[in-house]
NUMAR-309367 format. One record per residue: x, y, z of N, C-alpha, C, O in turn; residue number from 1; residue in one letter. Coordinates in steps of 0.05 Angstrom, whole numbers, plus 5000, padded with zeros to 4 digits. Example, Ala and Ser with C-alpha at 12.3 -4.5 7.8 and 13.67 -1.06 7.14 Angstrom:
{pt {5264, 4886, 5156}, {5246, 4910, 5156}, {5264, 4934, 5156}, {5285, 4934, 5169}, 1, "A"}
{pt {5257, 4955, 5142}, {5273, 4979, 5143}, {5258, 5001, 5157}, {5268, 5023, 5161}, 2, "S"}
END
This chain:
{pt {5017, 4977, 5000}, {5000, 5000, 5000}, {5018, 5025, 5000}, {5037, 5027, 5015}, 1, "X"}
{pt {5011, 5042, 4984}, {5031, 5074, 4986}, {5017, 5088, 5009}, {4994, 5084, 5017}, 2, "X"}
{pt {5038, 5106, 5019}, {5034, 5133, 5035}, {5044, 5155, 5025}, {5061, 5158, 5007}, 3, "X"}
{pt {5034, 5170, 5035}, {5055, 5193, 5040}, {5043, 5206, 5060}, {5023, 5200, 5073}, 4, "X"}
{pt {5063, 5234, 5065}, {5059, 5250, 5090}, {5059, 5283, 5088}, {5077, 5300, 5082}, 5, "X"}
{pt {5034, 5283, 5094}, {5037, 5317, 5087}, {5041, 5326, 5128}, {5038, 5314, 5149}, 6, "X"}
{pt {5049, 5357, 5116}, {5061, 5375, 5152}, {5045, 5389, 5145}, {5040, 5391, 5121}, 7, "X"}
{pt {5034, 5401, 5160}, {5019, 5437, 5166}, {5041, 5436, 5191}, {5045, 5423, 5212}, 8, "X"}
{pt {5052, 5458, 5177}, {5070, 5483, 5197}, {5046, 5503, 5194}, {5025, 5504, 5181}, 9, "X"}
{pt {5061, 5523, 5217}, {5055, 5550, 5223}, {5049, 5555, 5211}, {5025, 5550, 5209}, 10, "X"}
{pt {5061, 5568, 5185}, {5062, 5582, 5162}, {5043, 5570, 5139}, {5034, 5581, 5118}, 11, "X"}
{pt {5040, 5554, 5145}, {5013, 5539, 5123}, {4993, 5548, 5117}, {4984, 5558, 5137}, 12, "X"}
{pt {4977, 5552, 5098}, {4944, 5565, 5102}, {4931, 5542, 5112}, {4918, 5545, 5132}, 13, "X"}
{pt {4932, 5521, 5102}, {4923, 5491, 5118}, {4921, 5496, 5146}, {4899, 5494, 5158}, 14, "X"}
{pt {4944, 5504, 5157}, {4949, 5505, 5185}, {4925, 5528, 5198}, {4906, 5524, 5214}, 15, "X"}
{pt {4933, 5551, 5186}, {4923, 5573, 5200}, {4886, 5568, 5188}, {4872, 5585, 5198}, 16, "X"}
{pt {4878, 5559, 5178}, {4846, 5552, 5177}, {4846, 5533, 5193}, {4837, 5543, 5214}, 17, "X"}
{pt {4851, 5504, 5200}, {4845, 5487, 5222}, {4852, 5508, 5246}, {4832, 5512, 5259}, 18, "X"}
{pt {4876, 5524, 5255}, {4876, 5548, 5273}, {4844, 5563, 5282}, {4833, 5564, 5304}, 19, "X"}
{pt {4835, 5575, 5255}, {4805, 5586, 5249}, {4790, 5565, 5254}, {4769, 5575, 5264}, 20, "X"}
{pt {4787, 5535, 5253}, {4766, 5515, 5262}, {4773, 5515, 5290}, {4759, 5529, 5305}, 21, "X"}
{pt {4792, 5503, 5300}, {4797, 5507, 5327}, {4792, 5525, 5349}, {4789, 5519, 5372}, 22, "X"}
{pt {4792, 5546, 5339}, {4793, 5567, 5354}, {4751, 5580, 5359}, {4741, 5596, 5375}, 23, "X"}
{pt {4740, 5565, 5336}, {4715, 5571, 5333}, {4702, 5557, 5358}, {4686, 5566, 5375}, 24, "X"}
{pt {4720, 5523, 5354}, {4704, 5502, 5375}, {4709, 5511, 5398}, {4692, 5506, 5414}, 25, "X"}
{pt {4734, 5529, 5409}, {4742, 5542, 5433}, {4728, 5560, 5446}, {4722, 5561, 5470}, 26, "X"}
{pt {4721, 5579, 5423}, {4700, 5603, 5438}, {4677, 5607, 5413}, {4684, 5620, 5393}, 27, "X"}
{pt {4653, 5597, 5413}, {4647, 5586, 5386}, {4620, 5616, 5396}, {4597, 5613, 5388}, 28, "X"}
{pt {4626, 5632, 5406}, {4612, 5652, 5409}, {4596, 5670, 5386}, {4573, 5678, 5383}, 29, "X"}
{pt {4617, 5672, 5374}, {4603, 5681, 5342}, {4593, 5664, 5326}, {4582, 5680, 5310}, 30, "X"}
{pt {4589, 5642, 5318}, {4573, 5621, 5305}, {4547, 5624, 5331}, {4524, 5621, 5324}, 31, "X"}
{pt {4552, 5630, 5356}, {4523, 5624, 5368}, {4514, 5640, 5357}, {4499, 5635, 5338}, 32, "X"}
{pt {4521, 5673, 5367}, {4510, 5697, 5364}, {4494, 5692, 5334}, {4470, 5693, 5331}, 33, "X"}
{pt {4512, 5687, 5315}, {4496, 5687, 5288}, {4469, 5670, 5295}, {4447, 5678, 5287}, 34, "X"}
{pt {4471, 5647, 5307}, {4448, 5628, 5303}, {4425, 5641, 5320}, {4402, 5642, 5313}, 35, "X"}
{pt {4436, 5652, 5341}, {4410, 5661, 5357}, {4394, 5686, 5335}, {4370, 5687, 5331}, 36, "X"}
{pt {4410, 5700, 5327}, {4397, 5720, 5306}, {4380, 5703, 5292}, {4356, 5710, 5290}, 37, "X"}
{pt {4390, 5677, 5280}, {4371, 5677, 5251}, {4347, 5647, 5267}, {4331, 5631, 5257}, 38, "X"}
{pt {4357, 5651, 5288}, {4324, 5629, 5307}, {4314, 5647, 5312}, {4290, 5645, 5307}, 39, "X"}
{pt {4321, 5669, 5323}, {4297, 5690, 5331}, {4276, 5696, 5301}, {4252, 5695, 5300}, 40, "X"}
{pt {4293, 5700, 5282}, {4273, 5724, 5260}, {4261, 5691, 5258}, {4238, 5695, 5266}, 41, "X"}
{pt {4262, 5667, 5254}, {4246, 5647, 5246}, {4222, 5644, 5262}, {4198, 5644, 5253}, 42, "X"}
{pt {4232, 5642, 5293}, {4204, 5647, 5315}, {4188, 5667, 5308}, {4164, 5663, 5308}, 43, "X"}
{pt {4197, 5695, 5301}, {4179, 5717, 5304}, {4162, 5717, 5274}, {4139, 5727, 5270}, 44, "X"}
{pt {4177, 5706, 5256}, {4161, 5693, 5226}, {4142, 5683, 5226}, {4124, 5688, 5210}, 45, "X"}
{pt {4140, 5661, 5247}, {4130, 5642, 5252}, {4102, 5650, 5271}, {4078, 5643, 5266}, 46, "X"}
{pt {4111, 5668, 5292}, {4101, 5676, 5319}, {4069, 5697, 5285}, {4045, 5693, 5282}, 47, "X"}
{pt {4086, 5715, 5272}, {4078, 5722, 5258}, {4047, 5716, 5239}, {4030, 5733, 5233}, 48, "X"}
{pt {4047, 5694, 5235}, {4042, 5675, 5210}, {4015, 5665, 5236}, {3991, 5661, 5232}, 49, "X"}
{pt {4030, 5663, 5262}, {3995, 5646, 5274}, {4006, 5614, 5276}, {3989, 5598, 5281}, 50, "X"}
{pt {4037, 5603, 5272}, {4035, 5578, 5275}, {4058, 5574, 5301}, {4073, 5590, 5312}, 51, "X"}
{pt {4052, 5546, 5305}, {4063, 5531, 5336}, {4094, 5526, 5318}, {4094, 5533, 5294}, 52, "X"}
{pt {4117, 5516, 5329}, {4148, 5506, 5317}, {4144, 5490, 5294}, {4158, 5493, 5275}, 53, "X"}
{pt {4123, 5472, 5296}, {4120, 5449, 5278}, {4108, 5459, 5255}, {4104, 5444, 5237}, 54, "X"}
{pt {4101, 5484, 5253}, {4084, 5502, 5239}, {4055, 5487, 5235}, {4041, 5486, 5215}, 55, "X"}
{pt {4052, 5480, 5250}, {4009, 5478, 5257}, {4000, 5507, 5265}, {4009, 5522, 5282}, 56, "X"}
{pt {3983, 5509, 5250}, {3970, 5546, 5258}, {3956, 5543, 5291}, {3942, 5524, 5297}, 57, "X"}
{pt {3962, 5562, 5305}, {3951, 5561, 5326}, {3923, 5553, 5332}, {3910, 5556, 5311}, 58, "X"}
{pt {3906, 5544, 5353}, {3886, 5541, 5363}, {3874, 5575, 5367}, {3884, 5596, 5377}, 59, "X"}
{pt {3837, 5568, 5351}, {3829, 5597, 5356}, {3818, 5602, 5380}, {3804, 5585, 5392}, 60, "X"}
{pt {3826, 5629, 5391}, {3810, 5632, 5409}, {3780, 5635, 5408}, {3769, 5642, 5386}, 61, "X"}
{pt {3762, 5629, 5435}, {3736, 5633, 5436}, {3724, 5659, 5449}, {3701, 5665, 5455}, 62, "X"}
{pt {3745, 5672, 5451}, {3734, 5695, 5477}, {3721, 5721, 5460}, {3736, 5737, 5449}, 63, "X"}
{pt {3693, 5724, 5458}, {3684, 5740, 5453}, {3679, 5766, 5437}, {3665, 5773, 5418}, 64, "X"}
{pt {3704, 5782, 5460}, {3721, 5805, 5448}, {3743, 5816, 5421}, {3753, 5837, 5414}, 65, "X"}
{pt {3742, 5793, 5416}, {3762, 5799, 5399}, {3761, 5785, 5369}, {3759, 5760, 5368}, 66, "X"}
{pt {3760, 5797, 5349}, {3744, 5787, 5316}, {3757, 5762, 5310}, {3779, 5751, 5311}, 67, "X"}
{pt {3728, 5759, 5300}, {3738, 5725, 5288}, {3760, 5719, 5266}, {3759, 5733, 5245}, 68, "X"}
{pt {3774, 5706, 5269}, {3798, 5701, 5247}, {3818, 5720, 5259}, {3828, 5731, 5239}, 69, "X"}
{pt {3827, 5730, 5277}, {3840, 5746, 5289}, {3871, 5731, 5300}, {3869, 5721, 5322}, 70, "X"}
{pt {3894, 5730, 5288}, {3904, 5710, 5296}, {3926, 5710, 5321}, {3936, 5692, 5335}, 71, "X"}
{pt {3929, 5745, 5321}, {3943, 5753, 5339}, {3937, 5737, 5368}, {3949, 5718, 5378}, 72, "X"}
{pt {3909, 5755, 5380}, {3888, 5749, 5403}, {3904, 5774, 5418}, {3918, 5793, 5414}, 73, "X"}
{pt {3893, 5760, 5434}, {3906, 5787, 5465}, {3929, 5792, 5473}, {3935, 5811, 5487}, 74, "X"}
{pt {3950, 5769, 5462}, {3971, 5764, 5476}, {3992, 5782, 5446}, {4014, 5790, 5453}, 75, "X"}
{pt {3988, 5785, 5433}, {3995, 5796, 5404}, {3981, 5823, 5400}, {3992, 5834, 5381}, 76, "X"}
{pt {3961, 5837, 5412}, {3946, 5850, 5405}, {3970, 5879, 5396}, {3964, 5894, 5377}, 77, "X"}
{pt {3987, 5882, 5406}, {4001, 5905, 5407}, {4033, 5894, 5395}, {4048, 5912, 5388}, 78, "X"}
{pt {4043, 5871, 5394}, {4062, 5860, 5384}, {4085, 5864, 5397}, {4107, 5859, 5387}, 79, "X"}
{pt {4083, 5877, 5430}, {4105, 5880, 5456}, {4117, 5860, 5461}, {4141, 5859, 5465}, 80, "X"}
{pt {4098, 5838, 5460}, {4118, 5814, 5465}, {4134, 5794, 5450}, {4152, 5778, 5457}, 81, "X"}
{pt {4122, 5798, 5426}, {4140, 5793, 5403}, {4173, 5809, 5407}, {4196, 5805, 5398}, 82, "X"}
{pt {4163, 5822, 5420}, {4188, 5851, 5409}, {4216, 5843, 5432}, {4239, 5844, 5424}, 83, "X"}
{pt {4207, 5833, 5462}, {4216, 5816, 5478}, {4233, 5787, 5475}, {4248, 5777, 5491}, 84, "X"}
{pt {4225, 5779, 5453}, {4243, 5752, 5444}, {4266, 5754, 5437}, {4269, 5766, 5416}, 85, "X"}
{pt {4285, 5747, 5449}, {4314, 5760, 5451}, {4330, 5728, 5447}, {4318, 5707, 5450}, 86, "X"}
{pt {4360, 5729, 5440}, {4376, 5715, 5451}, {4400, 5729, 5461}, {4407, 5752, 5455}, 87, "X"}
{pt {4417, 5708, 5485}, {4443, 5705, 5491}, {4456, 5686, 5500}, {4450, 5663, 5506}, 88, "X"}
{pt {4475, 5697, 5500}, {4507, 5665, 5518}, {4510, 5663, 5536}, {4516, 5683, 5549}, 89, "X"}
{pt {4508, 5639, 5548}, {4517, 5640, 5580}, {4544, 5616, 5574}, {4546, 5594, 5562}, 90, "X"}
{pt {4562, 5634, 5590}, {4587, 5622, 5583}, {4596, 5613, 5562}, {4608, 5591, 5559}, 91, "X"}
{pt {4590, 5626, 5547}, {4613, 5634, 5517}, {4593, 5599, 5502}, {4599, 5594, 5479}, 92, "X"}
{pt {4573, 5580, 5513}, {4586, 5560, 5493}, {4545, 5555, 5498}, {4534, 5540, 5481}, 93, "X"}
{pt {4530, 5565, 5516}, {4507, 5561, 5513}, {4491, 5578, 5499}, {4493, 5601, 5508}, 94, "X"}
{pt {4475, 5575, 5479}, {4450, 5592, 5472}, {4424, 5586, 5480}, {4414, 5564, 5477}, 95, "X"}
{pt {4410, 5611, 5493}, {4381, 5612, 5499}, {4368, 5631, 5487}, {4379, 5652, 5480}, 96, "X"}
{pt {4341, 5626, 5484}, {4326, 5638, 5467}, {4297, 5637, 5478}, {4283, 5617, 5481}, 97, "X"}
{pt {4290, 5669, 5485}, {4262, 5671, 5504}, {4258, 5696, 5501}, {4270, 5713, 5488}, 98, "X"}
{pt {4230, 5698, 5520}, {4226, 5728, 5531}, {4226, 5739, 5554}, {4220, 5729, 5575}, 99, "X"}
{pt {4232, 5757, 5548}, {4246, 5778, 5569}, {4230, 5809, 5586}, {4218, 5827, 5573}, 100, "X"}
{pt {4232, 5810, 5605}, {4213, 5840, 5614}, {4192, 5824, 5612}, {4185, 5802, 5605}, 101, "X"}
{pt {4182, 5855, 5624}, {4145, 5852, 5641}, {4137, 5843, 5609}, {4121, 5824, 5609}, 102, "X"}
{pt {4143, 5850, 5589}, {4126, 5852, 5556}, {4130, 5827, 5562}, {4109, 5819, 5572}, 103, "X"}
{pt {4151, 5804, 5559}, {4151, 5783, 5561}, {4137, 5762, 5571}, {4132, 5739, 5563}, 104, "X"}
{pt {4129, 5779, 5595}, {4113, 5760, 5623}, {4085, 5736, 5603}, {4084, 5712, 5607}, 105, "X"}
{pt {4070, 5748, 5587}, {4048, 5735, 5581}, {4054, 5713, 5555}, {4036, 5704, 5542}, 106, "X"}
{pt {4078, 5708, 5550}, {4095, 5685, 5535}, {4093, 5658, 5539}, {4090, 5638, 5526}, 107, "X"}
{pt {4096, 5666, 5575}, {4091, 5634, 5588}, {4065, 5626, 5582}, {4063, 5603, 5573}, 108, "X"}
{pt {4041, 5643, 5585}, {4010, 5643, 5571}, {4003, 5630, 5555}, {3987, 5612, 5557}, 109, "X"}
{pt {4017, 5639, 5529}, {4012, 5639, 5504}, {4029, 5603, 5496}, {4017, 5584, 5484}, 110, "X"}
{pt {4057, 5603, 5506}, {4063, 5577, 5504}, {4055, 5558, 5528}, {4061, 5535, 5522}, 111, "X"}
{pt {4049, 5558, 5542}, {4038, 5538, 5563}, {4000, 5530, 5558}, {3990, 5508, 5556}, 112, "X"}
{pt {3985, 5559, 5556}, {3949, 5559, 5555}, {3953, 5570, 5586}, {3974, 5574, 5598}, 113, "X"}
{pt {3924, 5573, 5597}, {3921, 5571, 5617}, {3889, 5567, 5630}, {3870, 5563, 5615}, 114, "X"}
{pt {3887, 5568, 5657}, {3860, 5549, 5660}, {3841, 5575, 5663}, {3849, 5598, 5667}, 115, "X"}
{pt {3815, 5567, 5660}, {3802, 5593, 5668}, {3805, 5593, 5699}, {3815, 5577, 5715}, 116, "X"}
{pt {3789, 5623, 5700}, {3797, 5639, 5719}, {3782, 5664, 5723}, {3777, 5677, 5703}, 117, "X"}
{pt {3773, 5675, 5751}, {3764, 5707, 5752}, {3790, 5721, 5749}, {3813, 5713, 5750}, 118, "X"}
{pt {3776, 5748, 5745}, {3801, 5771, 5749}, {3778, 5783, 5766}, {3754, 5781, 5760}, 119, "X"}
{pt {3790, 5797, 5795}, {3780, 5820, 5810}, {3792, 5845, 5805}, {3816, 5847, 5802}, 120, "X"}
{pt {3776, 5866, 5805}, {3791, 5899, 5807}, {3797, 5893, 5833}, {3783, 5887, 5852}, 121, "X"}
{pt {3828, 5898, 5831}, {3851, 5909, 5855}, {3849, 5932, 5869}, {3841, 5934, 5892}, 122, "X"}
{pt {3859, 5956, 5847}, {3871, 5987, 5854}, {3831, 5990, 5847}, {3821, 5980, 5867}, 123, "X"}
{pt {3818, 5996, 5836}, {3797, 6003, 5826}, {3772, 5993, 5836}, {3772, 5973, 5850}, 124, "X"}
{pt {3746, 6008, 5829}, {3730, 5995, 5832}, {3715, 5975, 5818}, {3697, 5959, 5826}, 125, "X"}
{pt {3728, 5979, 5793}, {3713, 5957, 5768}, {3737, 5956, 5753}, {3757, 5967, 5761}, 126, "X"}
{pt {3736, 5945, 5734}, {3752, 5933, 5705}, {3739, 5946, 5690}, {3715, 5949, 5696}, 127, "X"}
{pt {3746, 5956, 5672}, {3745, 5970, 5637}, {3748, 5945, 5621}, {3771, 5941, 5616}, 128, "X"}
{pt {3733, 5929, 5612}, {3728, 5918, 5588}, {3729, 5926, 5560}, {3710, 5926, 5545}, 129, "X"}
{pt {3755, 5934, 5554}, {3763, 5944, 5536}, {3749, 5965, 5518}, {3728, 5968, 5532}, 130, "X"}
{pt {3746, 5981, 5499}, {3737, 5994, 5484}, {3709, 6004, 5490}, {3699, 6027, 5488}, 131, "X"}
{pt {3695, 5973, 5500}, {3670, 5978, 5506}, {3644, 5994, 5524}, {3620, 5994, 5530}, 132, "X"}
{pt {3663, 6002, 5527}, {3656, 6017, 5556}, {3638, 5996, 5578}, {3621, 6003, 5594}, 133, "X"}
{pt {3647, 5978, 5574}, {3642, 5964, 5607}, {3655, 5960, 5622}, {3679, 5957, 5620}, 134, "X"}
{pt {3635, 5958, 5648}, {3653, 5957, 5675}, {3645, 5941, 5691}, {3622, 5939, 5699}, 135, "X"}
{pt {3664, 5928, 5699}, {3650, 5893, 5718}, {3673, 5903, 5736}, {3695, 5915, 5732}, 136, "X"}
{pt {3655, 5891, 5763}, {3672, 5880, 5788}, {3693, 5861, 5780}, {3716, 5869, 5775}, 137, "X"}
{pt {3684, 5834, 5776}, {3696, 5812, 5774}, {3690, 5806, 5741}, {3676, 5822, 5728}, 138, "X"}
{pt {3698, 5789, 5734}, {3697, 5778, 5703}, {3711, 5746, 5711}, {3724, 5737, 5730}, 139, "X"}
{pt {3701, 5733, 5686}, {3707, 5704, 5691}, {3725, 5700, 5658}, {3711, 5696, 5638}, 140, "X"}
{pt {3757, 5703, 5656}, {3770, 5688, 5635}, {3768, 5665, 5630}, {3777, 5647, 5644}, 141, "X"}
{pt {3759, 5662, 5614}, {3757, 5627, 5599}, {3784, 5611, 5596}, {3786, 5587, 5591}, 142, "X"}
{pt {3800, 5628, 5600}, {3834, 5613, 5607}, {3843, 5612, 5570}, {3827, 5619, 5553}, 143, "X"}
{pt {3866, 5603, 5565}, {3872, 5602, 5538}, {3885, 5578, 5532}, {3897, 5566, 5550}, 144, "X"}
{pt {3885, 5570, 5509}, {3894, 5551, 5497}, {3923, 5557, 5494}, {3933, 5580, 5492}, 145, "X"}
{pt {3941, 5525, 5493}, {3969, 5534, 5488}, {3966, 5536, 5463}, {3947, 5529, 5448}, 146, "X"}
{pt {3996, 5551, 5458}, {3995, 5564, 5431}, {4027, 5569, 5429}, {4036, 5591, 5429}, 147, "X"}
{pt {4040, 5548, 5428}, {4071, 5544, 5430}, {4077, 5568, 5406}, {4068, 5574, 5383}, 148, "X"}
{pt {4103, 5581, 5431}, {4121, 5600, 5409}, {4143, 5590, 5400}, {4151, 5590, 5377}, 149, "X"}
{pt {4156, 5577, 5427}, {4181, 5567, 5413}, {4186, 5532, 5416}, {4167, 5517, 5422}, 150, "X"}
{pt {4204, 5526, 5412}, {4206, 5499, 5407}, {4231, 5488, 5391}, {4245, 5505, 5380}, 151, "X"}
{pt {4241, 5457, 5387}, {4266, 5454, 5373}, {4249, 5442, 5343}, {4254, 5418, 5341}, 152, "X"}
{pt {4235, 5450, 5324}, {4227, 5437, 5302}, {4245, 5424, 5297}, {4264, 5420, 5312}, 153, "X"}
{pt {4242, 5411, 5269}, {4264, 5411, 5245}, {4267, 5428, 5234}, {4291, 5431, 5228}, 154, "X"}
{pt {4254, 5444, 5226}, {4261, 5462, 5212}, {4282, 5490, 5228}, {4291, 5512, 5220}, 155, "X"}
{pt {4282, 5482, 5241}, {4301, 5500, 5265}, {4326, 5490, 5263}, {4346, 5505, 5261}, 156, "X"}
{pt {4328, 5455, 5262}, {4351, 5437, 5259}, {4364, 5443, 5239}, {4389, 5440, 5240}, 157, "X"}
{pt {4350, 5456, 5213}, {4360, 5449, 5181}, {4370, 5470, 5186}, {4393, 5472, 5178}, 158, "X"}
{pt {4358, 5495, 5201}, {4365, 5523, 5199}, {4396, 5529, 5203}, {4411, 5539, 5187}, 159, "X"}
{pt {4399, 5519, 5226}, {4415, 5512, 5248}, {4445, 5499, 5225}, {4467, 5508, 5219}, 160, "X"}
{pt {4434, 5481, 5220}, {4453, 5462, 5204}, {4467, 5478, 5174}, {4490, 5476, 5165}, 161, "X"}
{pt {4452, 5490, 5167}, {4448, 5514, 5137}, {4470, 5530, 5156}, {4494, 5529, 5150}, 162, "X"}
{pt {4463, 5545, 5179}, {4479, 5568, 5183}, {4509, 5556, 5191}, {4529, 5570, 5185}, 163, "X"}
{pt {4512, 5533, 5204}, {4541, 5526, 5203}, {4557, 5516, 5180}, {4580, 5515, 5186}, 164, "X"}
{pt {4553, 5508, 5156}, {4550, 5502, 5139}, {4563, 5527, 5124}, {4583, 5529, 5110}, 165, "X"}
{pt {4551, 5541, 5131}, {4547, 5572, 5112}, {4576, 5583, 5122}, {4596, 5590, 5109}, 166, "X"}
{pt {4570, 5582, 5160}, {4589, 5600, 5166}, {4621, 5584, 5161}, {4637, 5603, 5163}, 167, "X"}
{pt {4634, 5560, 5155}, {4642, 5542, 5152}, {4653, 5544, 5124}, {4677, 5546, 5121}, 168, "X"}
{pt {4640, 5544, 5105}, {4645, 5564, 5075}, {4658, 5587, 5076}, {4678, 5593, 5064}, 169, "X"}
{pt {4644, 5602, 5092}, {4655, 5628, 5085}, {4687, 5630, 5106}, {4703, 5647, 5099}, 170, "X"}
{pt {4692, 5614, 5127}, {4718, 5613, 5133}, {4737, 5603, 5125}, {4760, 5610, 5130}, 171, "X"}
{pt {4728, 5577, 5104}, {4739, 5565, 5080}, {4752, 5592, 5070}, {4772, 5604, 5080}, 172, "X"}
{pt {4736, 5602, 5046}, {4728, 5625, 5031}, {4757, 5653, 5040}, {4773, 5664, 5024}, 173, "X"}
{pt {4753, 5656, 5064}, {4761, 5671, 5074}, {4807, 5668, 5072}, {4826, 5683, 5068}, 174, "X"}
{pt {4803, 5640, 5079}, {4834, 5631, 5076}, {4834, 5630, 5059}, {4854, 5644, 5055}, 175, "X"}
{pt {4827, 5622, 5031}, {4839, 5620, 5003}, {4846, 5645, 4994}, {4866, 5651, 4980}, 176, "X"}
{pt {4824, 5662, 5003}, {4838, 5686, 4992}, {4847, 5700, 5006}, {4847, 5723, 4997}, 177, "X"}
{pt {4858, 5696, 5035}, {4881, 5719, 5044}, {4898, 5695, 5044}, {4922, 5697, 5050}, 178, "X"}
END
């Protein structure tokens, strides 16, 4: 059987791109950062559009108030908490991806459901029922259906897989021509 033997020295471009792979797996911070960018715009696409990760269009709501075929609902009505879905790193090598702030708070809602329930006026003497000019003591929420925001699809996987891929090329890319 033949051999031979190739060296990467220092001076190699061979060398100094496995350097550029190495050094990615070390502090692979910027390959996250990129991924968390392009999972977020997919969630908020998605969040967008009215569908769960798997892309099944959400469950409609029944509550009254709010027009039929409406896909936002209450929890979308103003698009605050959309605006809340953030990512970052914890210790250079984890990515998370959620929401954040009070805007955030009704996320867990929207991806969990929840059971019905009264609301009492606290600070007040009644509740404002939106637009309508009504005013109740108490009111009875019908609770909400889950309505998953985030999640690991496949299509998150492929995303995921595309962007290292991509970024992986272009560091290729990058040594050939310096």
């Amino acid at each position: 059987m033949a051999s031979f033997t190739v060296e990467l020295d220092r001076d190699n471009r061979y060398r100094r791109l496995l350097d550029d792979l190495s050094s990615m797996l070390d502090d692979p911070s910027v390959i996250l950062y990129a991924l968390g960018r392009a999972l977020v715009r997919a969630n908020q696409a998605r969040h967008q559009q009215g569908l769960d990760p798997e892309g099944t269009p959400w469950k409609k709501l029944k509550h009254p108030g709010y027009p039929a075929g409406r896909v936002g609902g209450p929890l979308n009505r103003t698009g605050a908490m959309l605006r809340t879905l953030n990512y970052g790193l914890e210790d250079n090598h984890t990515l998370r991806i959620g929401f954040s702030g009070a805007e955030g708070d009704p996320a867990r809602y929207h991806q969990e459901g929840s059971r019905a329930h009264d609301i009492k006026a606290k600070n007040r003497k009644a509740l404002r029922l939106g637009a309508l000019g009504i005013y109740r003591k108490r009111v009875h929420h019908p609770g909400l259906p889950a309505r998953p925001l985030l999640g690991w699809p496949e299509s998150d996987r492929q995303l995921v897989e595309k962007e290292l891929v991509d970024y992986l090329r272009l560091t290729l890319e990058r040594r050939r021509n310096g």
